[in-house]
C-alpha positions in Angstrom: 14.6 -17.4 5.5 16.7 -14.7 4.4 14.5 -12.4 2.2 17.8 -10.3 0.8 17.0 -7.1 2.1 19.5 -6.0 4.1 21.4 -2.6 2.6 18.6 -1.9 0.2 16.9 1.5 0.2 13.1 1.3 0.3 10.3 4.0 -0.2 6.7 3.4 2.1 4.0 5.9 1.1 1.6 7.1 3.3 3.5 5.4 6.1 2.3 7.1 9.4 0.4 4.4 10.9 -2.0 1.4 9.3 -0.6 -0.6 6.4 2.1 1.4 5.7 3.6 1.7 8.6 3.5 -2.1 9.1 5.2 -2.8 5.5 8.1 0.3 6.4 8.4 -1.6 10.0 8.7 -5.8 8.2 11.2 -4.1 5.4 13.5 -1.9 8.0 13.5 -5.5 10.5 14.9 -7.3 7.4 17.9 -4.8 7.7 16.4 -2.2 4.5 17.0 1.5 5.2 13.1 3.0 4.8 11.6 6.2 3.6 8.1 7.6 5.0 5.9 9.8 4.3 2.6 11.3 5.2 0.4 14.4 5.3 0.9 13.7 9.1 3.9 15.2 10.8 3.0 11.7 12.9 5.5 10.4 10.2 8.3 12.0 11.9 7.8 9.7 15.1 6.8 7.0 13.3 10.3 7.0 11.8 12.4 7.5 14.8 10.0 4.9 16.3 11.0 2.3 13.7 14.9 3.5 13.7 14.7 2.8 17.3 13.3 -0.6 17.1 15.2 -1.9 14.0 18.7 0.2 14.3 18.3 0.5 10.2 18.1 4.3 9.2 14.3 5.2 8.5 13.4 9.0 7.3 10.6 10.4 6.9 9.1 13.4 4.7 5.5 15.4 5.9 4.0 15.1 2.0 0.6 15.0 0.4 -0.3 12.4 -2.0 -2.4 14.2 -4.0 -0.1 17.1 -4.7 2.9 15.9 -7.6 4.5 18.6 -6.2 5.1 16.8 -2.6 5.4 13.8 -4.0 8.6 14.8 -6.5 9.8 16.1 -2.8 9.0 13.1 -1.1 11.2 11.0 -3.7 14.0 13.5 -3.9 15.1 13.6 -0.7 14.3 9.9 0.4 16.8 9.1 -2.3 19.2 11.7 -1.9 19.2 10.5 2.5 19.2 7.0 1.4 21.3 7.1 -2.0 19.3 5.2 -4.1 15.4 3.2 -4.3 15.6 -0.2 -4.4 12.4 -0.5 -3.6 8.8 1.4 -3.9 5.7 0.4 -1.7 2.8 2.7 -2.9 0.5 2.9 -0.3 -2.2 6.0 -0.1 -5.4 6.0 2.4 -8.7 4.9 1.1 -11.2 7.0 -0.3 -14.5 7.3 1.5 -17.0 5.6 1.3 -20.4 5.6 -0.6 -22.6 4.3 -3.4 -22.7 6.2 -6.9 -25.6 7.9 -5.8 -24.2 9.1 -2.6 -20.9 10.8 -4.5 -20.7 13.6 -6.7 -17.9 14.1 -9.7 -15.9 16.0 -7.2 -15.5 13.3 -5.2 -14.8 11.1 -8.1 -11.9 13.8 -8.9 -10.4 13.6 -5.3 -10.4 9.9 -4.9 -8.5 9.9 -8.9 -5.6 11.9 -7.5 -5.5 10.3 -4.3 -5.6 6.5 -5.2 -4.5 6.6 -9.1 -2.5 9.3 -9.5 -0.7 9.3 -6.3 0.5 6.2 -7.7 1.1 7.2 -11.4 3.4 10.4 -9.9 5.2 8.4 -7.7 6.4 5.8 -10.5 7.4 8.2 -12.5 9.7 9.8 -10.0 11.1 6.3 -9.0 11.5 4.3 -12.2 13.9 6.4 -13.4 16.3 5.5 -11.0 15.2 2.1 -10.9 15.9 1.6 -14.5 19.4 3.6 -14.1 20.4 1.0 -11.4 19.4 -1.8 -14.0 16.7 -3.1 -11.1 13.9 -2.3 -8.5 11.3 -3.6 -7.1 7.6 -1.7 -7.0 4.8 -3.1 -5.1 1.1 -1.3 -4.6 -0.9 -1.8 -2.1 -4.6 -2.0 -2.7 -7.7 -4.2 -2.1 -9.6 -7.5 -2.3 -12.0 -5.4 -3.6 -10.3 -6.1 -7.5 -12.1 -9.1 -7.3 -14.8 -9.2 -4.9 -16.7 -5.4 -4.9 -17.0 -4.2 -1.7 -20.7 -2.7 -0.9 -20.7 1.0 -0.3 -17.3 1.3 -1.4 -17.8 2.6 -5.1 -14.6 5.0 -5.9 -12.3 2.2 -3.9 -13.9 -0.8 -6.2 -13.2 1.1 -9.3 -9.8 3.4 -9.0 -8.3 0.3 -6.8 -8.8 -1.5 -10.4 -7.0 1.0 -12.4 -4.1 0.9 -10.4 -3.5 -3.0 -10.8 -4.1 -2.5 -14.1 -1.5 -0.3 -14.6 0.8 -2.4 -12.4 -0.1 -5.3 -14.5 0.6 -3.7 -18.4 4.2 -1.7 -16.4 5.2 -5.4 -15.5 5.1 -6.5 -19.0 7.2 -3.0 -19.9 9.7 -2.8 -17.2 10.3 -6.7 -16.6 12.2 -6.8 -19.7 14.7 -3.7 -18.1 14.9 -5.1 -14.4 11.7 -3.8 -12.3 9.8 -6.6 -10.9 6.2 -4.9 -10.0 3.4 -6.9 -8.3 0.6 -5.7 -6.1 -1.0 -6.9 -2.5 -4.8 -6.7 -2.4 -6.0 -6.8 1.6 -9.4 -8.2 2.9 -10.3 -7.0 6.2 -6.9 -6.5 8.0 -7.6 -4.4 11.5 -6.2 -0.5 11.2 -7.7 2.8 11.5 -9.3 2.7 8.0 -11.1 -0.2 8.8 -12.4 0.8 11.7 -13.8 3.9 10.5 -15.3 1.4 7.5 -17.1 -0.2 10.2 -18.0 2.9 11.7 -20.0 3.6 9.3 -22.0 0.4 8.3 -22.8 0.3 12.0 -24.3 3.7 11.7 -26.3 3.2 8.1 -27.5 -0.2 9.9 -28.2 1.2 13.4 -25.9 -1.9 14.8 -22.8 -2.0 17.0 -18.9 -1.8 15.6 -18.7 -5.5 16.8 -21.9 -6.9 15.3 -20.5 -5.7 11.6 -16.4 -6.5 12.4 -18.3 -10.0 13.1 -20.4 -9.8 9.8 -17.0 -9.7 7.8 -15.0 -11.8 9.2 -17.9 -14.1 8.3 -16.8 -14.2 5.2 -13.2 -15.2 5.8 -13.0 -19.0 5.8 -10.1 -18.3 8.6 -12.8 -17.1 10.7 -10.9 -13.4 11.3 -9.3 -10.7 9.9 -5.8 -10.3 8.8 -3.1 -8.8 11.4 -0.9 -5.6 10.5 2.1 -7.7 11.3 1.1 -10.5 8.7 0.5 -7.8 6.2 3.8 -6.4 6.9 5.4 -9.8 6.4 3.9 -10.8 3.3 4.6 -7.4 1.5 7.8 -7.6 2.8 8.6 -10.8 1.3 6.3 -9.8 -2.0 9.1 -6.9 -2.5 12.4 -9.0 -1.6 14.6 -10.8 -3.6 13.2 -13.6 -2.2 10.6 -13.3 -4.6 12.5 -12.9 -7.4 10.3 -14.6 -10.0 7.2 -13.4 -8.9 6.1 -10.9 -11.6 2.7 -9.2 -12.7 1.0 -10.8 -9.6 -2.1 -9.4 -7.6 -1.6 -11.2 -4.3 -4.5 -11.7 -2.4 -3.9 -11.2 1.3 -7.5 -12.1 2.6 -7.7 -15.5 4.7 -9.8 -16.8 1.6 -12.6 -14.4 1.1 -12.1 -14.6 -2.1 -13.9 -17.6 -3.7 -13.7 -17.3 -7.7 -10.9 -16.6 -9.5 -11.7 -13.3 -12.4 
């Protein structure tokens, strides 16, 4: 299938490695020209990695999510390298872990700026041009977790909320003007974030990194965890004019974890 993406100009957040990476790497095979960024200068090889790979033009910007400042940077020059943003992927790194009594109100604040407002800022740097060019595409990246709470994981389960939230009432604003937006919610899908995720339950339950990478997967009637490439397809697709009518949608990219519809 072609998915319609060759020539279009596509922005991955938080893009160094992980999730990110993996949707900039499935958009820039399908022919799109790709954006990174990260608070890593490991975004700079990550982008010649991918040019070199694909032969589509992928540059990368050394921002911080969390700062409105980087981000107006971030979009300013992706779209002034790649003359124009077809597409937005908003991606950010989870927030750490914890229950409510683990966390204090500045942690609360930190994980607000880095998984909500990250993702306010960047659409208001990107929809105007998006609305200018009479079309975009916007997807967000967050979690199973919108329907199925993860334990331990108490800013993710709420913030990740707000953001498809906000995706969801923007689709019923901007569908009328062009701008498709839709979100991808992960289960356990293997990266560095999920590793350190495990990390820790082994350590709070004094059991190996296997025995609780086995607990999850559990869970998953597919009997595993998602792949990076798989993630990168799906998203891919989610973004591309190939889904052209899909609108306002949380996909659930999970192997069936999740059970009951909300």
């Amino acid at each position: 299938m072609d998915l319609g993406l060759q020539g279009k100009k596509a922005l991955v957040s938080a893009s160094s490695r992980g999730l990110g990476k993996a949707a900039a790497a499935a958009l820039a095979a399908e022919g799109a020209a790709v954006a990174l960024c990260s608070r890593s200068a490991e975004v700079h090889e990550t982008a010649i990695e991918i040019a070199e790979v694909t032969g589509v033009k992928a540059v990368s910007v050394q921002a911080d999510l969390t700062n409105p400042d980087d981000i107006k940077r971030y979009v300013s020059e992706s779209i002034g390298q790649l003359g124009g943003a077809d597409i937005l992927i908003i991606n950010a790194g989870g927030p750490p872990p914890g229950g409510f009594l683990d966390l204090n109100s500045d942690d609360w604040r930190s994980a607000i700026d880095l998984t909500l407002m990250s993702a306010v800022n960047l659409c208001y740097e990107v929809v105007p041009e998006m609305l200018a060019a009479g079309e975009g595409s916007i997807v967000t990246t967050q979690s199973y977790s919108i329907k199925h709470p993860i334990d331990n994981l108490i800013l993710s389960n709420a913030l990740r909320m707000a953001v498809v939230g906000m995706m969801k009432s923007m689709a019923n604003e901007l569908g009328p003007k062009g701008i498709r937006i839709n979100s991808i919610n992960p289960a356990w899908t293997w990266t560095e974030r999920v590793e350190q995720l495990m990390t820790d339950r082994a350590e709070r339950n004094e059991t190996s990194l296997e025995q609780e990478a086995g607990r999850v997967t559990e869970a998953v009637p597919l009997g595993r965890m998602g792949t990076v490439e798989e993630f990168g397809r799906s998203i891919a697709w989610l973004a591309s004019p190939a889904a052209s009518f899909i609108h306002g949608h949380a996909l659930m990219f999970d192997g069936g974890a999740t059970r009951f519809p909300l």
